[in-house]
C-alpha positions, 0 to 999 in steps of 0.5 A, spaced: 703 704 860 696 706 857 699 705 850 704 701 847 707 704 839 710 697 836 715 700 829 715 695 824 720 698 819 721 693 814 717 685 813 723 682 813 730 683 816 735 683 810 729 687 806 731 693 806 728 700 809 729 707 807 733 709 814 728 716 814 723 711 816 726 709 821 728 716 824 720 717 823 718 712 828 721 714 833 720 721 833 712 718 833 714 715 839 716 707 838 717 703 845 719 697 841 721 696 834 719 688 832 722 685 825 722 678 823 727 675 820 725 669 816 719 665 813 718 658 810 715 662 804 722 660 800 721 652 801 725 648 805 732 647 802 734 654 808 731 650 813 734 643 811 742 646 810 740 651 816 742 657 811 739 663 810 736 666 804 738 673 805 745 676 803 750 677 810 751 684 806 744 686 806 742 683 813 748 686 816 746 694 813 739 692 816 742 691 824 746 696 824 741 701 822 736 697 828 741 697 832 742 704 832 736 706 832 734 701 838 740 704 842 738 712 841 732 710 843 733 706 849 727 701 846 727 693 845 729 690 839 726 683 837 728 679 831 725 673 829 725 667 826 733 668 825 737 666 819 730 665 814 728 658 819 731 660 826 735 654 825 741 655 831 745 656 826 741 662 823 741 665 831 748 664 831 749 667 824 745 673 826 749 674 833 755 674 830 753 680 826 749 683 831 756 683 835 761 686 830 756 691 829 756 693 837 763 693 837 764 697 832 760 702 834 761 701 841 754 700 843 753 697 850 746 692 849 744 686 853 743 681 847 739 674 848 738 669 844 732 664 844 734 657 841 728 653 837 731 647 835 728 640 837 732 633 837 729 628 834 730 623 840 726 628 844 720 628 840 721 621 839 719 620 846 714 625 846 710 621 839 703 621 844 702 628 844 704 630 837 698 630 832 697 631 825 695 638 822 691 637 815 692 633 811 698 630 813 698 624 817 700 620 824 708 622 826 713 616 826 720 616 829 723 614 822 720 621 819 722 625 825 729 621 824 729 623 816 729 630 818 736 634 818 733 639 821 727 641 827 724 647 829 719 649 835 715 655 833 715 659 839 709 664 841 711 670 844 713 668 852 720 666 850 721 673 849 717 676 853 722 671 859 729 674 855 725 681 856 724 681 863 731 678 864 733 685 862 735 683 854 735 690 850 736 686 843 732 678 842 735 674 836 730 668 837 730 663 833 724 659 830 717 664 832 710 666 829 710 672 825 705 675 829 709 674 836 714 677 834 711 684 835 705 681 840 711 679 845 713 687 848 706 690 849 703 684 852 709 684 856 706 692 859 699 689 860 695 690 853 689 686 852 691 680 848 684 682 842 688 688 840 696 686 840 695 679 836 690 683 832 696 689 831 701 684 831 698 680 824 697 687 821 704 690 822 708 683 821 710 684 814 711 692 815 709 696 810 704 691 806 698 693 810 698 700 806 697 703 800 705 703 797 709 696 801 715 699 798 715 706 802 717 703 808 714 700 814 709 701 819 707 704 827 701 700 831 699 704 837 696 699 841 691 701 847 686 698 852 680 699 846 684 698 840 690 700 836 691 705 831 695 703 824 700 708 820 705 709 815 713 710 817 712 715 810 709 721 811 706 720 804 704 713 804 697 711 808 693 706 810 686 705 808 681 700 812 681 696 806 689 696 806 689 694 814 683 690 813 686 685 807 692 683 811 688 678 814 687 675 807 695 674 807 698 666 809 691 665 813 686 659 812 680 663 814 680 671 814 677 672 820 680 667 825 688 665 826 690 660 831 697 662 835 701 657 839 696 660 845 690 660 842 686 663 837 684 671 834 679 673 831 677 678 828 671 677 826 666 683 829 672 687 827 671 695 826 676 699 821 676 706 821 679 711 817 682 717 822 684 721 817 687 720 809 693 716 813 692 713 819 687 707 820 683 704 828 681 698 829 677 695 835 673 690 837 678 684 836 678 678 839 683 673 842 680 666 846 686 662 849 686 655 847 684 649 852 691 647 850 698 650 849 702 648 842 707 649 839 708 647 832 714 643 828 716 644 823 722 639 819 726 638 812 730 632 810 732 631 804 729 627 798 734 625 792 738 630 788 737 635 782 740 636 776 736 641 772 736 643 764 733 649 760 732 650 753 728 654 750 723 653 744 721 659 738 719 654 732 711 655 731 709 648 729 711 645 736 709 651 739 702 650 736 702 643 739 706 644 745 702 639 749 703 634 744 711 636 744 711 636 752 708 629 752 712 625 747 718 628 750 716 624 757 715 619 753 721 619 750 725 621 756 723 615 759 724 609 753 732 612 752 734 612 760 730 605 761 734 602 754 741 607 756 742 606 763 738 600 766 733 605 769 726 603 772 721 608 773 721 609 780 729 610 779 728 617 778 723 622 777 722 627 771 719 634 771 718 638 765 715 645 766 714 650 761 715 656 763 711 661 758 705 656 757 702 653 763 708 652 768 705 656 774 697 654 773 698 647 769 692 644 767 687 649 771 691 655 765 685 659 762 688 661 756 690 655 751 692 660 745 698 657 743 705 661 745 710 666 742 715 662 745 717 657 751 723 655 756 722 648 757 725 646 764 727 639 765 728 637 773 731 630 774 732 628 781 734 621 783 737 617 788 744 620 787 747 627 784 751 622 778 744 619 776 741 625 776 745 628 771 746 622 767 738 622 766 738 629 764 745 628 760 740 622 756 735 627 755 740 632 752 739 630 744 731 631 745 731 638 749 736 641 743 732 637 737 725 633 738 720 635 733 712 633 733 710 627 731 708 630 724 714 634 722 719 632 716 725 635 720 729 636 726 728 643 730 733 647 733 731 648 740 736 654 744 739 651 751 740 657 756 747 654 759 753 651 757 753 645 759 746 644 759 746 640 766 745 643 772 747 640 778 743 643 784 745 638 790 740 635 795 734 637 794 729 638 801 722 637 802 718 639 809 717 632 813 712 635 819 706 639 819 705 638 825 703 640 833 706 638 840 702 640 846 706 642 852 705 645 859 710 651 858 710 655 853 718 656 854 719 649 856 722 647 848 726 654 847 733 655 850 734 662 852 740 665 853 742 672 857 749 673 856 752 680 859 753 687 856 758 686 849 757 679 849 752 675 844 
């Protein structure tokens, strides 16, 4: 093939398209339509319960157009990531999906399913070859036994083996954004500078143009370069919309390292063809000496229980940091004298959301606020605990004055109860890499006949 056009139609599968941007690709010509289906964006609770954050209802509405159009087509379809977290569970979930919407719409398509889960006994054999990536540490058998879940982010050759095996849909689990799109054209023979470059500007389908919300994106990629343009006839892309997308999830803007080496983009030319489309050339992609695969693993840290009460009063507004430090202060005198409890027994964050809940104590503007809603977060050992603790705290989030008022406020407590049982709470465990001598030797792949899933 001298060119290969890869249709993003959506970031994120459960997103939502217009279905006439779909239509519109592929009357341009898409010889694969690429969507990834989830991200770590959202925290570690999806990968530490294995479920995902996109409704059924939503996810489902996406495929069955995907499904369609691949079928009317006659073209590739890949997902990635399934499931949020592309834990097994969340391939199985979208490949249930994908094999109700076949039968009811009586589609004959070769579905393959790659699995990216990893056992913790296995890599606990494998410690040697794993390294830290900054800034966490050395890993150990005990992490990687704490962990509910692990995945291995696949590059693009996992796919490409189900595509060469006659696979007319892939549900793979946990993959890079980027090899997700990567995968078809450099199966076709494509330089690997331009699809790595084109695959991490289309990842997120429309969010390379001037209006993400239009819709998703076409990349036409050849031996010199590709060429980027909107699925809506009236949106566009411009060199700076294409060109900022290497700001997005990247530690360095002009360099980005896959599982089988490193883009690099740094003598990248971008060049407006028209009001609407975008060329690029003079990207790059250097193999790496040594093939990895990142980890990724989620375990759970204690339970939550949350409570949330709002403050309208303008004396504790005028001195909120005062207000948020005596409500520490006390939290922690009546939970020791109350349930017996140490500092280390628990852990208690309070967040005030209209203030400096989201920049803390880097927030520029320190003019005293309308109003607050301050969030309490209690986490312990156990959910009976934790609820206890917020239950204490409940007389100073409905009353607590400042240290200078004759009177008792009335603060507003959002829900009734107060407390909040959020369950286990999760936190990621691995940032970390494995060297490998096959970039399909951690990945499960399985090609099941026509109609089956």
């Amino acid at each position: 093939m001298n060119e290969v056009r890869v249709l993003t139609p959506v970031g994120m599968l459960g997103a939502g398209f217009p279905p006439e941007t779909l239509t519109r690709g592929l009357e341009l010509g898409a010889d694969v339509i690429a969507v990834d289906g989830g991200s770590t964006d959202s925290g570690p609770y999806y990968l530490g319960t294995g479920i995902a954050k996109t409704a059924a209802a939503a996810v489902a509405q996406d495929l069955r157009l995907l499904l369609r159009a691949a079928a009317d087509a006659g073209i590739p379809l890949i997902i990635g990531s399934c499931g949020t977290s592309g834990t097994d569970s969340g391939v199985d979930w979208v490949a249930d999906m994908t094999r109700a919407i076949l039968a009811e719409e009586g589609l004959d398509l070769k579905v393959a399913t790659i699995y990216s889960e990893q056992r913790a006994a296995d890599l606990s054999e494998r410690l040697n070859r794993i390294h830290p990536l900054a800034p966490v540490g050395p890993l150990d058998t005990a992490t990687l036994d704490s962990c509910r879940h692990i995945v291995g982010m696949m590059g693009h050759e996992p796919i490409v083996a189900a595509l060469e095996s006659g696979a007319d849909v892939v549900l793979a689990g946990r993959a890079t954004d980027t090899a997700i799109a990567a995968a078809f054209p450099l199966m076709k023979g494509m330089p690997a500078g331009p699809v790595w470059h084109a695959a991490k500007i289309v990842e997120c389908g429309g969010q390379c143009t001037t209006n993400p919300r239009a819709g998703g994106v076409l990349a036409t990629i050849d031996a010199d370069g590709f060429t980027i343009e909107p699925l809506d006839p009236d949106n566009a892309c411009t060199p700076t919309s294409v060109a900022a997308h290497m700001l997005y999830e990247t530690v360095n803007p002009f360099t980005m390292r896959e599982p089988a080496g490193t883009i690099d983009v740094s003598d990248a030319v971008y060049e407006a063809l028209d009001p609407r489309r975008v060329r690029v050339e003079k990207s790059r992609f250097t193999p790496a000496d040594q093939h990895t695969i990142k980890l990724e693993g989620a375990r759970i840290t204690g339970y939550e229980t949350m409570s949330f009460t709002a403050i309208r009063d303008p004396h504790i507004l005028g001195q909120i940091d005062t207000w948020a430090a005596l409500m520490r202060k006390m939290i922690g005198e009546w939970v020791n004298r109350t349930l017996g409890l140490g500092d280390d027994d628990y852990a208690v964050d309070l967040r005030l959301y209209g203030h400096n809940a989201i920049l803390d104590a880097i927030e520029p503007d320190r003019r005293p606020p309308r109003e607050v809603g301050a969030m309490l977060l209690v986490r312990a050992a156990d959910q009976a605990t934790a609820t206890a603790i917020a239950k204490v705290a409940n007389p100073l989030m409905l009353h607590l004055p400042t240290p200078d008022m004759n009177y008792l406020p009335s603060l507003a407590f959002a829900t009734s109860p107060a407390e909040t049982e959020r369950g286990a709470v999760y936190e990621f465990a691995l940032h970390h890499a494995i060297d490998v001598d096959s970039p399909t030797s951690m990945f499960r792949i399985n090609l099941p006949e026509v109609g089956d899933a």
